[in-house]
C-alpha positions in Angstrom: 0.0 0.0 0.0 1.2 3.0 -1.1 0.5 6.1 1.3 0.9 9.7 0.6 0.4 12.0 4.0 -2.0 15.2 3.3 0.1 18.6 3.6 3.3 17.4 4.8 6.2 19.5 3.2 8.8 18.8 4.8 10.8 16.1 2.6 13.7 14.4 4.1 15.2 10.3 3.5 17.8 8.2 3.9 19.2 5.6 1.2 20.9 3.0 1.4 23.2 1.7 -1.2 26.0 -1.2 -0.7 26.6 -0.2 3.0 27.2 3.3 1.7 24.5 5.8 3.1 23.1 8.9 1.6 21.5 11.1 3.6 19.3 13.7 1.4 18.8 17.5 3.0 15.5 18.6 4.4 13.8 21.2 2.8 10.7 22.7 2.5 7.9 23.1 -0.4 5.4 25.9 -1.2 1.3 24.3 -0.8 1.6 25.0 -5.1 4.7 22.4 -5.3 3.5 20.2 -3.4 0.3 19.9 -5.6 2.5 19.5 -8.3 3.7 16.1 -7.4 0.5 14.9 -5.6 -1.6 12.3 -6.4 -4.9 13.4 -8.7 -7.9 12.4 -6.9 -10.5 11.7 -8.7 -13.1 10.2 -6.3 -14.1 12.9 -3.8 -15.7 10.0 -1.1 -13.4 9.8 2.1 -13.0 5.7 3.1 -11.5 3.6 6.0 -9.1 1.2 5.6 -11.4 -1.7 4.8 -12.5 0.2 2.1 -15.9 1.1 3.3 -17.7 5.0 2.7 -17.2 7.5 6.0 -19.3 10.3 5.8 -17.0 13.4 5.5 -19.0 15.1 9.1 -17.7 11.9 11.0 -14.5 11.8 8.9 -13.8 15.4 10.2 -14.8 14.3 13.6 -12.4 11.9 13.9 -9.4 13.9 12.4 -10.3 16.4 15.0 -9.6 14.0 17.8 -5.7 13.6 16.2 -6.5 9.7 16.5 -6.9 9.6 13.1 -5.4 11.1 9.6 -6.1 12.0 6.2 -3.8 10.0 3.6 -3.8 9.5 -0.2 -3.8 5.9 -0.3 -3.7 3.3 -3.6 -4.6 0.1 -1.8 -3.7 -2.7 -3.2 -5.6 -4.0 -6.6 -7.1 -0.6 -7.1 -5.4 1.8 -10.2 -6.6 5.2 -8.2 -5.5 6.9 -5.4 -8.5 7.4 -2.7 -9.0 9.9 0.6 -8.4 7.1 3.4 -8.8 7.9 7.0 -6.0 6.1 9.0 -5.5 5.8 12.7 -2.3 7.6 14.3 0.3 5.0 15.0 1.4 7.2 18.0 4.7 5.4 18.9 5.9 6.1 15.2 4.0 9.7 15.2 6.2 10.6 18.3 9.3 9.0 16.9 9.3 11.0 13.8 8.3 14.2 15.1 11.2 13.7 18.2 13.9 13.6 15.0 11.7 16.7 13.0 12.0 19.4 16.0 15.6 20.0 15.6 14.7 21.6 12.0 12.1 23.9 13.3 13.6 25.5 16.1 13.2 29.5 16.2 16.4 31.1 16.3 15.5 33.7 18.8 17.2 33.3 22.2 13.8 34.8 23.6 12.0 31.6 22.2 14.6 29.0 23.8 12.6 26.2 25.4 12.9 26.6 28.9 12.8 29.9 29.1 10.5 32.1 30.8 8.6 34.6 28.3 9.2 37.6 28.4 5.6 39.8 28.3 6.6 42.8 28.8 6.5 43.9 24.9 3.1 42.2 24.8 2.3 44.5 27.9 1.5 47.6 25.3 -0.9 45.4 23.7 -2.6 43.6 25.7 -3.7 43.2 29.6 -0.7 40.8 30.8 -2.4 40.7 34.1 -5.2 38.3 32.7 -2.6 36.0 31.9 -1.7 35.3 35.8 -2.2 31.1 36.3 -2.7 30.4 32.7 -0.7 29.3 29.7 0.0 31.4 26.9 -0.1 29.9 22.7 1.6 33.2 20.9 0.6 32.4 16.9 2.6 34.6 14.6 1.6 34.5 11.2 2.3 36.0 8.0 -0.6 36.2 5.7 -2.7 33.2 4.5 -0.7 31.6 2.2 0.8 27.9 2.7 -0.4 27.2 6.2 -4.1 26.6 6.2 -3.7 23.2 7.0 -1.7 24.1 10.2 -4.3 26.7 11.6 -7.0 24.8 11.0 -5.4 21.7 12.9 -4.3 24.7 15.9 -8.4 26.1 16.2 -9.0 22.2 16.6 -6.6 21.7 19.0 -7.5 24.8 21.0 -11.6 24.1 20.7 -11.0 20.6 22.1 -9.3 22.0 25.4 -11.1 25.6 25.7 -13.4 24.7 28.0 -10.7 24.2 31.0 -10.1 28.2 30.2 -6.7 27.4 31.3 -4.6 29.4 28.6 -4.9 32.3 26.7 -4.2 32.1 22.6 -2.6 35.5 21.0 -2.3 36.1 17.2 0.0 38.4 16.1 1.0 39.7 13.1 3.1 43.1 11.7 0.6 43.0 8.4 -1.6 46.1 9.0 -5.3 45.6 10.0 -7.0 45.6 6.3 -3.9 43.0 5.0 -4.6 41.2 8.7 -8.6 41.1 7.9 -8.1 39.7 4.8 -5.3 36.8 6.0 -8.4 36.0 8.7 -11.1 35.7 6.4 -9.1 33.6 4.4 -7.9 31.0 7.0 -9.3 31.8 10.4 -7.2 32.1 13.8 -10.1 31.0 16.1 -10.8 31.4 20.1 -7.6 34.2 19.9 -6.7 37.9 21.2 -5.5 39.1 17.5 -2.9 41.9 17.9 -2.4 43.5 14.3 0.2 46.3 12.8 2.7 44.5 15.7 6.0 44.9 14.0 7.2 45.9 17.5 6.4 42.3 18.7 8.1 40.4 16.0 11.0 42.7 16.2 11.5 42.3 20.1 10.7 38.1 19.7 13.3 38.0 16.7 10.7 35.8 14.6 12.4 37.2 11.2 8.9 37.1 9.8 8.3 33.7 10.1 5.0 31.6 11.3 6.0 30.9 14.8 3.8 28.8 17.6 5.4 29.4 21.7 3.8 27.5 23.7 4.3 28.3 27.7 2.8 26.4 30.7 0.9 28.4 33.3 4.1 29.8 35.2 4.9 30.9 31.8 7.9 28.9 30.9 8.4 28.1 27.3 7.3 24.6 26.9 7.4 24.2 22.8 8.3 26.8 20.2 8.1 25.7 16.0 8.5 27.9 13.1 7.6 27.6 9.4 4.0 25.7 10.2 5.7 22.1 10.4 2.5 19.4 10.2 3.7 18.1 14.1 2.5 21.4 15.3 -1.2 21.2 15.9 -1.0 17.3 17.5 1.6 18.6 19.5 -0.1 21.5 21.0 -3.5 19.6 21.0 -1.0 17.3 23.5 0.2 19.9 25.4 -3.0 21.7 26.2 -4.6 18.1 27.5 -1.6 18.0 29.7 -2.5 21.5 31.6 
């Protein structure tokens, strides 16, 4: 069976040729190349793994629990590729993502894992005081393009722990608030304090205008920080947040 994971763009492999290995450099891929080199899928139905229909409500469902995946799959027997929905082999999930984090480490010092976050340029902004006892998810985006995928999987993983109202999401962005309205409409931050036209922000957290997702825990030390919108991030702050 041949599997192709939905919106993964990070490429990276290892081969193996008479005891001789070559190891080929990660890189990234626009959404456009990657649609390049993806499967055509003709048949819009979603299946399981048997083969059977799931109706695309229950289908999103169970994505939204990160049990389950989307994957382009050609079973065997069968000429076309088809939607499958998978469940999560966790061990391997946590495995690969354990090897992934290295590459997507922001290089701000003020981002370091372990750290304690520094609010005081979010202080101008924002009422910092609210943010006694609770974690904080800072989201800095860039405009719409290439990481739909990723926000969509970070309002899923925020909606399924919001009710504990034990952390606080914050959008920012330096685009100014008509360029930041139309990144929103296009691909929705959800259950978030948006703080637009914050060049001062992404100046003092070094972010080099890059999506970046800091995730503290409620004494506000940095627990997780990712940039460039790598396909581990929602699942792992889905994870984190059940862990508060």
């Amino acid at each position: 069976m041949k599997k192709i994971l939905i919106a993964t763009f990070v490429l990276s492999c290892s081969v193996v040729f008479a005891q001789q290995t070559v190891v080929v450099t990660r890189s990234t891929m626009t959404g456009a190349e990657f649609a390049r080199i993806a499967p055509k899928i003709t048949d819009k139905k979603i299946y399981d793994q048997a083969g059977n229909v799931v109706d695309s409500a229950r289908a999103r469902q169970m994505i939204k629990t990160f049990e389950y995946e989307m994957w382009q799959v050609k079973p065997a027997g069968q000429t076309e590729y088809k939607h499958v929905i998978i469940r999560v082999n966790r061990a391997a999930e946590d495995k690969r993502d354990a090897g992934d984090k290295q590459f997507f480490w922001p290089k701000s010092n003020r981002l370091a894992e372990g750290t304690t976050l520094d609010l005081s340029a979010l202080a101008k902004h924002i009422d910092v005081g609210k943010l006694g006892g609770k974690a904080v998810v800072l989201l800095f985006y860039i405009g719409a393009s290439g990481y739909k995928n990723m926000y969509d999987g970070i309002n899923d993983a925020v909606d399924n722990s919001i009710d504990g109202h034990k952390f606080e999401v914050i959008a920012i962005t330096h685009l100014d608030y008509a360029s930041a309205k139309t990144a929103q409409k296009a691909v929705p931050i959800l259950n978030a304090h948006h703080v637009v036209d914050a060049q001062d922000l992404t100046d003092f957290y070094e972010t080099e205008r890059h999506a970046v997702i800091v995730i503290t825990n409620t004494q506000h030390q940095i627990i997780y920080a990712a940039k460039d919108g790598p396909v581990m991030v929602p699942r792992t702050l889905n994870k984190l947040l059940k862990t508060l």
